[in-house]
C-alpha positions in Angstrom: 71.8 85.0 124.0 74.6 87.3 125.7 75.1 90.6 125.1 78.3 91.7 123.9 80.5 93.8 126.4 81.2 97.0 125.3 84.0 99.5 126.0 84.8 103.1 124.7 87.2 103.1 122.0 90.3 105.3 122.5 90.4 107.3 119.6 86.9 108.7 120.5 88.3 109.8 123.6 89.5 113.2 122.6 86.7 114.5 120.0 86.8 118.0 120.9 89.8 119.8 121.5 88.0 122.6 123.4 87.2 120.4 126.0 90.3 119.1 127.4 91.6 120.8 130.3 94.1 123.9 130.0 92.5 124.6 126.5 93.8 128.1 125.2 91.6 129.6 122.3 93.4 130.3 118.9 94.4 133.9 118.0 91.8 135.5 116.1 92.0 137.3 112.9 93.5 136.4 109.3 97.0 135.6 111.0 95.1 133.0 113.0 93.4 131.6 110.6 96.3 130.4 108.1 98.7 129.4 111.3 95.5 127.1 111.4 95.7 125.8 108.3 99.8 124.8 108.3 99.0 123.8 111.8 98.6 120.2 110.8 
């Protein structure tokens, strides 16, 4: 029996946006925190 070949899916790539290169931390604060939320 062969095993199956296995290769990283690409929407599992990116999983943490603090880890990609150039990341810039939010502003802090209340005014940071709703920007967040109408963000997406």
């Amino acid at each position: 029996m062969e095993l199956m070949p296995v290769k990283p899916l690409d929407h599992y790539d990116d999983v943490y946006d603090f880890l990609k290169p150039g990341w810039v931390p939010p502003p802090q604060g209340l005014i940071g925190r709703v920007s967040r939320w109408f963000k997406t």
